[in-house]
N, C-alpha and C positions, 0 to 999 in steps of 0.2 A: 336670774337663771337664763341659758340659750337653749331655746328649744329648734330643732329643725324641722320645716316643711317641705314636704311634697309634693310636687302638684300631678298631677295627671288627665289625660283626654281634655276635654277641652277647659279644664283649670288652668292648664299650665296656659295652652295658650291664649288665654284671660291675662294671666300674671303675667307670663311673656320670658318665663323661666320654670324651670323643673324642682330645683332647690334654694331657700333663702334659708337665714337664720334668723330668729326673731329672739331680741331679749325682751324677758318678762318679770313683773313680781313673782315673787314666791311664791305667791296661794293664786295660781291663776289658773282658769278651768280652759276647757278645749274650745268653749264657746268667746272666751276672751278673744282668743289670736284670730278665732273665726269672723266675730267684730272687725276687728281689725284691716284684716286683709279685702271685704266687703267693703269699707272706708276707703282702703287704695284701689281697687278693682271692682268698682260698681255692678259690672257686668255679672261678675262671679253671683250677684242675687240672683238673678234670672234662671237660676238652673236649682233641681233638688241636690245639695250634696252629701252626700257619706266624709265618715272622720273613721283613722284607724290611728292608735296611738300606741309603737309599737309594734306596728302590723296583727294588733288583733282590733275588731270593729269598736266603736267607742262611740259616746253622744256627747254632745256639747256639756254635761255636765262632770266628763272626767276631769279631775286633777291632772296637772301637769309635775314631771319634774325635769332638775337639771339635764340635759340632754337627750332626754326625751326625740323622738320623731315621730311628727304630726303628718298624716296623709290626709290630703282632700283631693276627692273627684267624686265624677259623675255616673248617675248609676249606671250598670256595663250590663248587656243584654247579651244574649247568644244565642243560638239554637243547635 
């Protein structure tokens, strides 16, 4: 399956792009591609991140499907 990511605030520029596509097994949860992308972008540990999958909020233990999109960033403050 292809799922796609998003990056945001300072994810993206970790990743050094806004959008990739990742293929995955089937049975793969949000913390898989999260793995992953920590593997090519070390940096990306260093920060707390949020996942929305779908643009509703999600934890690493969501299931994934075909075309799916995956948002990671960093938590946004405001006043």
């Amino acid at each position: 399956m292809t799922v796609q990511v998003l990056f945001f605030g300072a994810t993206a520029d970790i990743a050094g792009k806004r959008l990739i596509e990742v293929d995955l097994p089937d049975d793969s949860k949000a913390s898989d591609v999260l793995e992953r992308l920590i593997a090519d972008h070390p940096r990306l540990d260093n920060h707390r991140l949020h996942l929305s999958v779908n643009q509703e909020f999600a934890n690493g233990d969501k299931s994934l499907n075909d075309g799916d999109e995956l948002a990671i960033f960093t938590a946004v403050s405001g006043g």
